[in-house]
C-alpha positions as CSV (number, residue, x, y, z in Angstrom):
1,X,98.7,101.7,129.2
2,X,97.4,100.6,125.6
3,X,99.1,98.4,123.9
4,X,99.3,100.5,121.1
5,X,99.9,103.6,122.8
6,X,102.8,101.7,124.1
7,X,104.3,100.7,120.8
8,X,103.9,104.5,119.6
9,X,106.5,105.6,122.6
10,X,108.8,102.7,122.1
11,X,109.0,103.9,117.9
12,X,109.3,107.6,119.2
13,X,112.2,106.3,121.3
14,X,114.0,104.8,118.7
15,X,113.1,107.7,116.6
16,X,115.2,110.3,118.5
17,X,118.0,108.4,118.4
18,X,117.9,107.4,114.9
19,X,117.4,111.6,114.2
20,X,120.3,112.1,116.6
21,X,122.6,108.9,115.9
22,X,122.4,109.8,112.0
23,X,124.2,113.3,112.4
24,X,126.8,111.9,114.7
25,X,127.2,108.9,112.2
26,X,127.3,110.6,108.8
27,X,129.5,113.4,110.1
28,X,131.9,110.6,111.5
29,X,131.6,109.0,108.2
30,X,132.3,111.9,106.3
31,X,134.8,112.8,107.8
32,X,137.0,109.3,107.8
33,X,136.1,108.2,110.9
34,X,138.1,110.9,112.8
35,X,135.5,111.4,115.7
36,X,137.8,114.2,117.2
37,X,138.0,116.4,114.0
38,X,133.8,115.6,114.1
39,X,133.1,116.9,117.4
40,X,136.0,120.1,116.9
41,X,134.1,120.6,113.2
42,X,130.2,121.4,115.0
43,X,130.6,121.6,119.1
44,X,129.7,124.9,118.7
45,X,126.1,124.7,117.6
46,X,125.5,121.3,117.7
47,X,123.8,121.3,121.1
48,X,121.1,124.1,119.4
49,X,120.8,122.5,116.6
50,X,120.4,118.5,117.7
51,X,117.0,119.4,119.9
52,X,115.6,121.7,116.6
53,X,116.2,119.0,114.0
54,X,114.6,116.3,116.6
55,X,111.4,118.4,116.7
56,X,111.0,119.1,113.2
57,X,111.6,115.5,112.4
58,X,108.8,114.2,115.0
59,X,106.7,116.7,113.9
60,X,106.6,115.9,109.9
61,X,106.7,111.9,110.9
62,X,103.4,112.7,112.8
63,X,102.0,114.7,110.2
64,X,102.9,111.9,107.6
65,X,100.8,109.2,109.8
66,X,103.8,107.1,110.8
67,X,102.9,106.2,114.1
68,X,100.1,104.7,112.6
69,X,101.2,101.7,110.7
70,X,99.9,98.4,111.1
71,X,103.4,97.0,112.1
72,X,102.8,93.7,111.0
73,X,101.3,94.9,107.2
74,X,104.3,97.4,106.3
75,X,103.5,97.4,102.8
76,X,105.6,99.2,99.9
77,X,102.9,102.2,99.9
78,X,103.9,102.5,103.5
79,X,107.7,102.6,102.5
80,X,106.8,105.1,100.2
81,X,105.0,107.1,103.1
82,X,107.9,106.8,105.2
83,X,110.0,108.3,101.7
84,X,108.4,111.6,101.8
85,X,108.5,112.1,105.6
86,X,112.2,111.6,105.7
87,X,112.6,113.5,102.6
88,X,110.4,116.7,103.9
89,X,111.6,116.9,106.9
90,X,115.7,116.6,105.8
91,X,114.2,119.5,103.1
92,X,113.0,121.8,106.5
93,X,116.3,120.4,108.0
94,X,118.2,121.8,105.4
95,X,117.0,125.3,106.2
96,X,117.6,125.1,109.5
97,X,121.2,124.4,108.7
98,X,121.4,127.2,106.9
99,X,119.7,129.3,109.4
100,X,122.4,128.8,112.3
101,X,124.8,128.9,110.1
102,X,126.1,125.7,110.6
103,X,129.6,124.3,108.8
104,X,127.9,121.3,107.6
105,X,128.7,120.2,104.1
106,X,126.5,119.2,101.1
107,X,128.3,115.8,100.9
108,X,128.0,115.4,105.0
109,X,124.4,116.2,105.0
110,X,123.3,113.7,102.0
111,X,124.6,111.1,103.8
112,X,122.9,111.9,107.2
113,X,119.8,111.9,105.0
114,X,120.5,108.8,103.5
115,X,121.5,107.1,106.8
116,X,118.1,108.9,108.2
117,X,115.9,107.2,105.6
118,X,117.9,103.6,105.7
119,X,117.6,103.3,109.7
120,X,113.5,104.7,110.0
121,X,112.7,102.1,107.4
122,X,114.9,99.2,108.8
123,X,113.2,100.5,112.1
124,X,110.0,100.3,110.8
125,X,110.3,96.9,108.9
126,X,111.7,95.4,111.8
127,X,108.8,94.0,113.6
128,X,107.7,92.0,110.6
129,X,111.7,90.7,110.0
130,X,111.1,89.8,114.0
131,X,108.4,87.8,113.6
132,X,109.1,86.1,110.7
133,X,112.1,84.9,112.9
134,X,110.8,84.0,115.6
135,X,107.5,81.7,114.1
136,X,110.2,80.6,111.7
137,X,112.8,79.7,115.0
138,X,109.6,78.2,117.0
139,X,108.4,75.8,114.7
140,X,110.2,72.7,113.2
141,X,110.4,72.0,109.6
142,X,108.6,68.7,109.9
143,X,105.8,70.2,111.8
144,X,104.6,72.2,108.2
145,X,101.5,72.0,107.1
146,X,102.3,72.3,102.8
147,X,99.5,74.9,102.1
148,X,98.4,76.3,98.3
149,X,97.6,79.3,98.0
150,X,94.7,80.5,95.4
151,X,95.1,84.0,93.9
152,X,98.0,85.5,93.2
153,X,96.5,89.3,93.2
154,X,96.8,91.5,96.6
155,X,94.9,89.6,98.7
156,X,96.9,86.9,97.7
157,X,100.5,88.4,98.5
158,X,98.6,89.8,102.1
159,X,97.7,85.5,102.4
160,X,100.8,84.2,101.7
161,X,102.6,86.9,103.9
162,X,100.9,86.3,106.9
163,X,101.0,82.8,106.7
164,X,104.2,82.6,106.7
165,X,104.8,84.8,109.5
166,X,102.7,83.9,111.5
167,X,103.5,82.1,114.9
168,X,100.0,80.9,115.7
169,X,99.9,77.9,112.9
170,X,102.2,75.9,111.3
171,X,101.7,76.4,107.6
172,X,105.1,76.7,104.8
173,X,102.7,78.1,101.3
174,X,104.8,75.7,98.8
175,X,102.8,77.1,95.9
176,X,100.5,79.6,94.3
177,X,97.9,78.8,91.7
178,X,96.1,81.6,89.3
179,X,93.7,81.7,86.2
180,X,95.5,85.1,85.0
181,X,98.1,83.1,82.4
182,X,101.2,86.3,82.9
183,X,101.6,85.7,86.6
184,X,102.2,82.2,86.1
185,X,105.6,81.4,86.6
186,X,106.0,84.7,88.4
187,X,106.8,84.9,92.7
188,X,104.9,86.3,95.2
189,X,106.7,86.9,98.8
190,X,108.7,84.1,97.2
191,X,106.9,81.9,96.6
192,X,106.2,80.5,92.8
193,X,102.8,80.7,90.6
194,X,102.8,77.2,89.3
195,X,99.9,76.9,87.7
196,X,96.3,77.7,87.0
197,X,93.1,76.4,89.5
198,X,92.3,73.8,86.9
199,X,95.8,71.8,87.5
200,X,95.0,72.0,91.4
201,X,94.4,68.2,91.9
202,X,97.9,68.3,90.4
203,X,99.9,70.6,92.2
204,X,98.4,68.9,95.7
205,X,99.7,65.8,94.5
206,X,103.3,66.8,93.5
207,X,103.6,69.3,96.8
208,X,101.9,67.3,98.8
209,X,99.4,69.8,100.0
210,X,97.4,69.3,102.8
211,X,95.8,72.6,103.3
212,X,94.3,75.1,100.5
213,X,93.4,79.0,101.0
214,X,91.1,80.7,98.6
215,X,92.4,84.3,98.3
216,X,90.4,85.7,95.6
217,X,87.6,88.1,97.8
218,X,86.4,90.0,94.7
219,X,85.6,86.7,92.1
220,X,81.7,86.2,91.3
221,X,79.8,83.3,93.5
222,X,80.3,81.3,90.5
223,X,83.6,81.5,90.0
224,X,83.9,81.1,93.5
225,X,81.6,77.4,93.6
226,X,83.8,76.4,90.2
227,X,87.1,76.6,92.1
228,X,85.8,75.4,95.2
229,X,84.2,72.3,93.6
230,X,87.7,71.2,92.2
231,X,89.0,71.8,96.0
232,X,86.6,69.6,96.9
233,X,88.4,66.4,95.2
234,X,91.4,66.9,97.0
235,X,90.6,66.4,100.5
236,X,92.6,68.8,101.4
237,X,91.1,71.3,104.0
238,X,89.7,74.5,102.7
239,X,90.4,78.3,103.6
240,X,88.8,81.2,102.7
241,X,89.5,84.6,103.0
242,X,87.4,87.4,104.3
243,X,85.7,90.1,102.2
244,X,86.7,92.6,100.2
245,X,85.9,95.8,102.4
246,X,88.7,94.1,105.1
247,X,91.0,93.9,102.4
248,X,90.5,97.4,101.7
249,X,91.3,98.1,104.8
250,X,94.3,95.8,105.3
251,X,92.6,93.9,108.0
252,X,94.1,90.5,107.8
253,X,95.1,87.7,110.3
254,X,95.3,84.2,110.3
255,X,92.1,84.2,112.9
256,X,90.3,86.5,110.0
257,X,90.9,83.4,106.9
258,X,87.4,81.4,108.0
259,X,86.5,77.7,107.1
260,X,84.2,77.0,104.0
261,X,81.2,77.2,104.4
262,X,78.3,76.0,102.6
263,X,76.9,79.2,101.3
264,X,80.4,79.9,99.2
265,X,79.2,76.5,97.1
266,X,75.8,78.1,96.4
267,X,77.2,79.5,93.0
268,X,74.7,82.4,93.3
269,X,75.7,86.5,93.8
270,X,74.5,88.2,97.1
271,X,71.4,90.1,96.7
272,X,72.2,93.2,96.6
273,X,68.8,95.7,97.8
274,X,68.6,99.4,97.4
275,X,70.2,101.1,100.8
276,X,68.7,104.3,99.6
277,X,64.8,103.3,99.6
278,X,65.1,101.0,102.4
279,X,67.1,103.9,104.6
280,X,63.8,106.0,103.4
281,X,61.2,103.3,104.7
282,X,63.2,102.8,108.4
283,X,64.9,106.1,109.1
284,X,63.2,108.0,111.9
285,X,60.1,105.3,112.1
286,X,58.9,103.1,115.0
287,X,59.5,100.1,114.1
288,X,57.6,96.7,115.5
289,X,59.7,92.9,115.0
290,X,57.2,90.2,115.9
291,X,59.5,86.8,116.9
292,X,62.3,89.9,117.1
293,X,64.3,86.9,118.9
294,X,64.4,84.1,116.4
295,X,67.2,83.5,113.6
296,X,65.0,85.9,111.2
297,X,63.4,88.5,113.4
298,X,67.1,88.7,115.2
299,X,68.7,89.5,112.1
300,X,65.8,91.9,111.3
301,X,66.6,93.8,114.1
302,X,70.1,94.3,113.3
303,X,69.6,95.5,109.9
304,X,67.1,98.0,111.4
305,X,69.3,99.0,113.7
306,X,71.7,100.2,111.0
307,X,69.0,102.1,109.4
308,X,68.3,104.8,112.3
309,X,65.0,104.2,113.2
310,X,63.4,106.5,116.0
311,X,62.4,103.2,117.8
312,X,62.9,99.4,118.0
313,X,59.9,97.6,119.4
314,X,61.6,93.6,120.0
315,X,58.6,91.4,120.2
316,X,58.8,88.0,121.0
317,X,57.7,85.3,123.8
318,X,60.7,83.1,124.1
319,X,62.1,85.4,126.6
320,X,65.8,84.1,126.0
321,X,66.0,84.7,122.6
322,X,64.6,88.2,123.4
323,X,67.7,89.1,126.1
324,X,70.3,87.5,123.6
325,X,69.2,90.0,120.6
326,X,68.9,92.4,123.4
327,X,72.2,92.3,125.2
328,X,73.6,92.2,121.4
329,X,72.1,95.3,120.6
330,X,72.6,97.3,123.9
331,X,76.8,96.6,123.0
332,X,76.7,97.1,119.1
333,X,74.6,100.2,118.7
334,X,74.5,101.8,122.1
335,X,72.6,105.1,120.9
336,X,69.7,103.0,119.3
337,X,66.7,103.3,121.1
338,X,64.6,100.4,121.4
339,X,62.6,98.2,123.8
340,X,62.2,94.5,124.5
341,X,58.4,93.4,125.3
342,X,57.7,90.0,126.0
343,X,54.4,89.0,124.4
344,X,52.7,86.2,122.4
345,X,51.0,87.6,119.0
346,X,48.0,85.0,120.1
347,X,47.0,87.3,123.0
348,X,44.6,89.8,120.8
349,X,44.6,91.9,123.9
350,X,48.0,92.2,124.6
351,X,48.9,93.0,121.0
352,X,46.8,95.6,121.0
353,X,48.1,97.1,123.9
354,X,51.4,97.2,122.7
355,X,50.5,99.1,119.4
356,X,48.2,101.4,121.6
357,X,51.5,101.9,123.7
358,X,54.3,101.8,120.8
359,X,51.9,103.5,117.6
360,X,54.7,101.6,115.3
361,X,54.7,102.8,111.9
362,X,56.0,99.8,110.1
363,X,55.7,96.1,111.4
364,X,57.7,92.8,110.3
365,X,55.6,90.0,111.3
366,X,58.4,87.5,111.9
367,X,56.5,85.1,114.7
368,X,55.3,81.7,113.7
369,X,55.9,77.9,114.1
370,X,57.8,76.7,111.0
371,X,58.9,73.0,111.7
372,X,57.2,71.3,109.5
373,X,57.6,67.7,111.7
374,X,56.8,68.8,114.6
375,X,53.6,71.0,113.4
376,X,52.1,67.9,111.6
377,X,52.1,66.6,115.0
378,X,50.3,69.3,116.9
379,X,48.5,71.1,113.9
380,X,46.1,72.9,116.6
381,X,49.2,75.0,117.8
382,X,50.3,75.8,114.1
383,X,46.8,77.2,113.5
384,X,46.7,79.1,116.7
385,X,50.0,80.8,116.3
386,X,50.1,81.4,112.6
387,X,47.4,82.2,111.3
388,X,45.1,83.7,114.3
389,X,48.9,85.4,115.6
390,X,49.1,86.7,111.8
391,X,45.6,87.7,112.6
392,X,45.9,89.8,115.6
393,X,48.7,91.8,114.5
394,X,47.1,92.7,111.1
395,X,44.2,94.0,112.5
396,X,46.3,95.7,115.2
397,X,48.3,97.4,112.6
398,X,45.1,98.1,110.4
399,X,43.4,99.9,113.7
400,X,46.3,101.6,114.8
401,X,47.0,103.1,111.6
402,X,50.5,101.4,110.9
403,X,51.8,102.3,107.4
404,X,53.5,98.9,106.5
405,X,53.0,95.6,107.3
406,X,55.0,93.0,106.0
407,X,54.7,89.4,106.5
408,X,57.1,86.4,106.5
409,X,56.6,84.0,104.6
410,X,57.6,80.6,103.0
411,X,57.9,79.2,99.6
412,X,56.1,76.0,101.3
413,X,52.6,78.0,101.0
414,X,52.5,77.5,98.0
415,X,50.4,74.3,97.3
416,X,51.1,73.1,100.2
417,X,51.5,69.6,101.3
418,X,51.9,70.2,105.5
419,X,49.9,71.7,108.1
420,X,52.8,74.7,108.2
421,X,52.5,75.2,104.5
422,X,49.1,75.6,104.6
423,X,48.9,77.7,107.5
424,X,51.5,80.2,106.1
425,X,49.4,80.4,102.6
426,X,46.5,81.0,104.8
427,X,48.9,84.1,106.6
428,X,49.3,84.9,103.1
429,X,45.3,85.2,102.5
430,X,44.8,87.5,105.8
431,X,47.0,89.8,104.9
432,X,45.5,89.8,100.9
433,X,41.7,90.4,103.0
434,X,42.6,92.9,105.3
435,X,44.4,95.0,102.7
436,X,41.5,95.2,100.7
437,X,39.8,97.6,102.8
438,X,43.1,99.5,104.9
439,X,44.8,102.6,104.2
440,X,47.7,100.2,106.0
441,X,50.0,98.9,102.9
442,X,49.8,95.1,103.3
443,X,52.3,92.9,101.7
444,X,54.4,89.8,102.0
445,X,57.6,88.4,101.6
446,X,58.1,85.0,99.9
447,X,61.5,82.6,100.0
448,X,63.2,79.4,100.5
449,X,65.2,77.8,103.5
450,X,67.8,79.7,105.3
451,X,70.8,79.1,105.8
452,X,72.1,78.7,109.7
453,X,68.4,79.3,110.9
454,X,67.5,77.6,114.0
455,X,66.0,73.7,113.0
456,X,67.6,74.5,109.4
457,X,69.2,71.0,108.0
458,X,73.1,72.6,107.8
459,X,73.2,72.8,112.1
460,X,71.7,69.4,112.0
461,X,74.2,67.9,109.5
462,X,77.9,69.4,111.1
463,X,76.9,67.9,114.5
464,X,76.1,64.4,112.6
465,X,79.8,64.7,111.0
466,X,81.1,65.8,114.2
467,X,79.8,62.6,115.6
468,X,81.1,60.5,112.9
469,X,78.0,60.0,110.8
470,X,75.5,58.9,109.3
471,X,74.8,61.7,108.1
472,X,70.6,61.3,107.7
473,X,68.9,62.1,104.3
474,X,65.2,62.1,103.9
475,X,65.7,61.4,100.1
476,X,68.4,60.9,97.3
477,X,66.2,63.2,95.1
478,X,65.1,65.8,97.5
479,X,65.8,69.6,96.4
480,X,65.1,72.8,98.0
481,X,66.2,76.5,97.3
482,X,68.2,78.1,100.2
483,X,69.5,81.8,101.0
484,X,71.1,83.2,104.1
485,X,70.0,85.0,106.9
486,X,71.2,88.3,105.9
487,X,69.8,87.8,102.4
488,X,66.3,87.2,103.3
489,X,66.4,89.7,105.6
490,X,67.5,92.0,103.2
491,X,64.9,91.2,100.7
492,X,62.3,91.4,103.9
493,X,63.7,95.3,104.1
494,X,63.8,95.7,100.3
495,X,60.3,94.7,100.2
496,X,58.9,96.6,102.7
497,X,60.7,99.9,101.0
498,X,58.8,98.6,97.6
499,X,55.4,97.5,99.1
500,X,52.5,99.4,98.2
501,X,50.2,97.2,99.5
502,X,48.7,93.4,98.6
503,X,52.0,92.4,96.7
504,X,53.3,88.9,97.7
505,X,57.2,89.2,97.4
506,X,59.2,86.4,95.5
507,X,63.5,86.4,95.6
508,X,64.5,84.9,91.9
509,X,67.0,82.4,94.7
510,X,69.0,80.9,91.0
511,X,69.1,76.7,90.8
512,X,67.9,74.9,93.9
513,X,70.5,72.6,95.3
514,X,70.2,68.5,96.0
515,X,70.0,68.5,99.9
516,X,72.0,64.9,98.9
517,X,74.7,67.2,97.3
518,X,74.8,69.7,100.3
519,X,75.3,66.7,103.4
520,X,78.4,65.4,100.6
521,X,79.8,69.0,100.1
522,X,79.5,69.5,103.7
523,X,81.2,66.1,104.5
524,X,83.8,67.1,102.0
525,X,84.6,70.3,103.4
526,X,85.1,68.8,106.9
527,X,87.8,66.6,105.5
528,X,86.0,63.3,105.0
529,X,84.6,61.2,102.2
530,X,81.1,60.7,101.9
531,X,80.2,56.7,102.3
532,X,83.9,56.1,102.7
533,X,84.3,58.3,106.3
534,X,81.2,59.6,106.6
535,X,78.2,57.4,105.7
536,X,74.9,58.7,104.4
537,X,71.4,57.4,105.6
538,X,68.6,58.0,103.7
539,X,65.3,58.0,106.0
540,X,62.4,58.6,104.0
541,X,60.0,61.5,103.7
542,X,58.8,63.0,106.9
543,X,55.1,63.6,106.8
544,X,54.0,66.4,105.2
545,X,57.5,66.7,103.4
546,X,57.8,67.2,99.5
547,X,60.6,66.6,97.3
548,X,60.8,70.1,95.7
549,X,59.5,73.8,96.8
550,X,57.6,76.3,94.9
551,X,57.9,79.9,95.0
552,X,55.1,81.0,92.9
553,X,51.5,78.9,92.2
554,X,50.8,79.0,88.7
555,X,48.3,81.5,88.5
556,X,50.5,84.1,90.3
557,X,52.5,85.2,87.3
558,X,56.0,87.8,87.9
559,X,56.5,90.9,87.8
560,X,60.0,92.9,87.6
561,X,60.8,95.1,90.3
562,X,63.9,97.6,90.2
563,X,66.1,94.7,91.9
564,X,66.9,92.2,89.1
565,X,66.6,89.4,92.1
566,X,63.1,90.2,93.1
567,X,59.9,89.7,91.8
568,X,56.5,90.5,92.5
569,X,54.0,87.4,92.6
570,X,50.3,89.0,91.9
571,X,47.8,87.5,94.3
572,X,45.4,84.9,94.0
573,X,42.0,86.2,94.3
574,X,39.6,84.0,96.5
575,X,36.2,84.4,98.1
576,X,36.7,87.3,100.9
577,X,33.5,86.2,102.8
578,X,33.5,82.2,102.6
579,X,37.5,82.7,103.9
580,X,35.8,84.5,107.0
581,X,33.0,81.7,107.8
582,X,36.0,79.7,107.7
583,X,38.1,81.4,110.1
584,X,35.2,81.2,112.4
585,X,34.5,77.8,112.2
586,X,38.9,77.2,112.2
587,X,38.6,78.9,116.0
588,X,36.2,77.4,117.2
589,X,37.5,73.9,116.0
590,X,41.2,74.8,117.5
591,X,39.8,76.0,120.8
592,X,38.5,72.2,121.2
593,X,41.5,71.1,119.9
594,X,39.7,68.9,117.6
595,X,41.5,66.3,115.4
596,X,39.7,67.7,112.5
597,X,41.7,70.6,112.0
598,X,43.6,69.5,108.8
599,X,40.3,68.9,107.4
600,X,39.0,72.2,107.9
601,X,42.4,74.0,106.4
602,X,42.2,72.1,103.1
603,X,38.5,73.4,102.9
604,X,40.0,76.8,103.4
605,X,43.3,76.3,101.3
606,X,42.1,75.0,98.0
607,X,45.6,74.0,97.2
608,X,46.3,72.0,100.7
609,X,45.7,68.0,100.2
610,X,45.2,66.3,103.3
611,X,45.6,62.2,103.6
612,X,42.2,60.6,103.6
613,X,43.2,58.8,107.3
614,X,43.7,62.2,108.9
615,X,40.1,63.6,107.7
């Protein structure tokens, strides 16, 4: 049996014998306690009337939703739910009293309604007064953790609340802190508002706080990085709560209130993209993901997924990444249908065999090396994959007759200093060549690092603190813009709903952050202190490596798009036919795997500077 099917009999249960117990009890009452003169008083119909007043009851508490509450969240709107089903069905009751004309009194049948009301919502409060004991009688004074508690609005009160009552961890909220100046001084689930986020440092001092929870779901990103950097100083570990929609919903436990992360410091709004255009571009389309397995094209795939295409083509050749995003999407959205096909985008053959077999309508071109470290190493392979890959699935999608094609790309094509870079910029350039002359919209989509993606430097720096440091730095001054998965991916969708064809597609990503700032934040949030705990090693420039990205070469100018965040970047125009000589030449150079391959890229990529040792 379900648990929660369970708990609904148990409530019924106690129910009936509340709706039964509450006659017998307020007729005994009413009656000074003389249970003979009770039973002499109503023997007579009593037996008629007990099974009629049970079924009415049950009946209006269904029809008032309470065998639905979320026993652990009764809330005062749910007390008020539980007000009008008592009070309806006492209402119905009276009639029926008057129906069998029953002896009962006005006086003698307020007080069964009162005694009614009193025992459903004792009944119904009860699990929360339960727990509260019990984590309260399981855990030992000494074994608090002294947590403070930011926001003092509902999501606050829900906080504090199930912190409390919680038996899963030992927290005791000793305080409340709030901006909004009237709430200050005021108590939430008992516990005060002492102050307002600026005197945090304070408050942790003179509580001795060792644990904070943001509660505030609905402040900007800003608001949210202000508070957070004032966290920061305390040491203390850091909470935060989920999002608003679970709020909404009422969808809170202690397993729900997640670390800090990183992104919550960025101090920049989520993009938010037009559902409506981008539910037009997917909806009832076959739909191609090249590198459908990796951190991008998986997310891709999701996003699609909630946008109702007709089909899913996964494309990918890592052929583990391809079953995870698989098996992921086989649970989450059963009814989608889709297909996996193992392939690598250099195979010119193969790709067109799978747009022969698939006709998709719109492709993401996701696949590509993008270590920059390792493809200065093996530049051959970068050129191989990116740009002849990028190659074979444009002029796929141009034969075919595919009606979007959007390309990935990277703020690090734009005047590149690496072999990836320049690679990517040269993606950038087939796409721009192949438009030119296709009925196929072209276009591509242009931003910084991402957050969480595999080889990304925030994996990389939690297992260096997990190991106790050193944390490793290339360079004090090194910035770079970053954005999460889900953001770049919108923007990806966003951009394919707005492309018309040769736009490259820039995200306006706000201030770019000090990668030194991001290894302390992340120290900090982990509960050390940088250079004190933690140490930080600064390594040195990794070839190829710069210490700030563009977005946009100069020439490119912006353009406005109806997303404040995004911004078209018009293309660069080049020679069509000299670019071609040089593909041929780039082949037939990679095919010999000839150390001259950097060479031959900077001739293409005006902007691309090659060191004179590797010429």
């Amino acid at each position: 049996m379900k648990k929660s099917l369970r708990n609904t009999l148990i409530v019924l249960f106690f129910d009936i014998l509340i709706i039964n117990l509450s006659v017998l009890v307020g007729s005994v009452i009413k009656h000074d306690f003389a249970l003979s003169q009770t039973i002499a008083n109503h023997a007579s119909y009593i037996a008629t009337y007990l099974p009629i007043r049970t079924v009415l009851f049950i009946a209006v508490f269904f029809l008032f939703r309470m065998y639905r509450f979320v026993w652990s969240l009764v809330s005062t709107k749910d007390v008020v739910q539980m007000f009008l089903g008592v009070t309806v069905a006492s209402f119905l009751d009276v009639i029926v009293i008057g129906a069998l004309r029953t002896n009962f009194k006005f006086s003698e049948i307020f007080i069964i309604y009162l005694l009614t009301l009193v025992f459903e919502v004792l009944l119904r409060l009860s699990y929360r007064i339960f727990k509260s004991v019990r984590a309260s009688s399981t855990r030992k004074t000494n074994e608090y953790t002294p947590t403070l508690v930011i926001g003092a609005g509902s999501a606050g009160s829900m906080a504090v609340r199930e912190l409390s009552e919680s038996d899963k961890i030992s927290t005791r909220v000793c305080c409340i802190v709030d901006d909004n100046p009237s709430k200050v001084g005021k108590y939430i689930e008992g516990v005060r508002v002492v102050g307002t986020t600026n005197d945090i440092p304070k408050f942790v001092e003179q509580y001795g706080v060792k644990s904070i929870v943001y509660a505030i779901p609905s402040s900007t990103a800003a608001e949210k990085k202000r508070i957070l950097e004032i966290c920061k100083t305390t040491k203390c570990s850091l909470k935060i709560m989920p999002g608003l929609y679970q709020m909404i919903n009422g969808d809170l436990q202690v397993g729900k209130i997640r670390d800090v992360e990183i992104e919550d410091l960025l101090g920049r709004d989520p993009i938010v993209i037009d559902n409506r255009n981008v539910l037009n571009a997917l909806t009832d389309k076959v739909v191609l993901v090249t590198g459908g397995g990796g951190s991008i094209g998986s997310e891709l795939c999701r996003q699609i997924a909630r946008n109702l295409p007709k089909k899913l083509i996964i494309l990918d050749i890592y052929e583990n990444n391809a079953y995870e995003i698989q098996q992921e999407l086989v649970r989450n959205y059963p009814n989608l249908n889709f297909e996996t096909v193992i392939a690598s985008v250099r195979d010119e053959a193969r790709i067109e065999h799978v747009f022969d077999t698939y006709n998709p309508q719109v492709v993401f071109h996701a696949a590509a090396h993008k270590h920059v470290p390792l493809m200065e190493k093996s530049p051959n392979e970068a050129v191989k994959n990116n740009v002849f890959g990028t190659l074979n699935v444009a002029k796929a999608a141009d034969k075919f007759g595919a009606e979007k094609f959007i390309l990935i790309s990277t703020d690090k094509a734009v005047n590149p200093t690496n072999i990836m870079g320049a690679t990517k910029r040269m993606c950038e350039m087939v796409v721009q060549t192949i438009n030119k002359n296709s009925n196929t919209e072209f276009a591509c989509v242009r931003f910084g690092n991402v957050l969480g993606s595999n080889g990304s430097v925030i994996p990389l720096f939690k297992e260096q603190i997990k190991k106790g440091g050193p944390v490793s730095v290339t360079h004090p001054d090194i910035i770079r813009y970053f954005m999460t998965i889900p953001e770049a991916v919108s923007l990806v969708l966003q951009a394919g709903a707005y492309a018309k064809g040769g736009e490259i597609f820039v995200l306006d990503m706000g201030q770019p952050v000090k990668i030194d700032d991001l290894a302390r934040n992340l120290i900090r949030l982990s509960g050390y202190e940088p250079d004190v705990d933690i140490k930080i090693e600064y390594t040195g420039l990794r070839p190829g490596e710069k210490l700030y990205e563009e977005l946009l070469m100069g020439e490119e100018g912006l353009q406005k798009t109806e997303n404040k965040l995004i911004y078209i970047g018009h293309p660069i125009e080049f020679d069509v036919e000299q670019f071609a000589e040089g593909l041929v030449k780039l082949k037939r150079l990679c095919k010999r795997n000839s150390d001259k391959i950097k060479y031959e890229v900077a001739q293409i990529v005006g902007t691309y500077t090659v060191d004179k040792n590797e010429k």
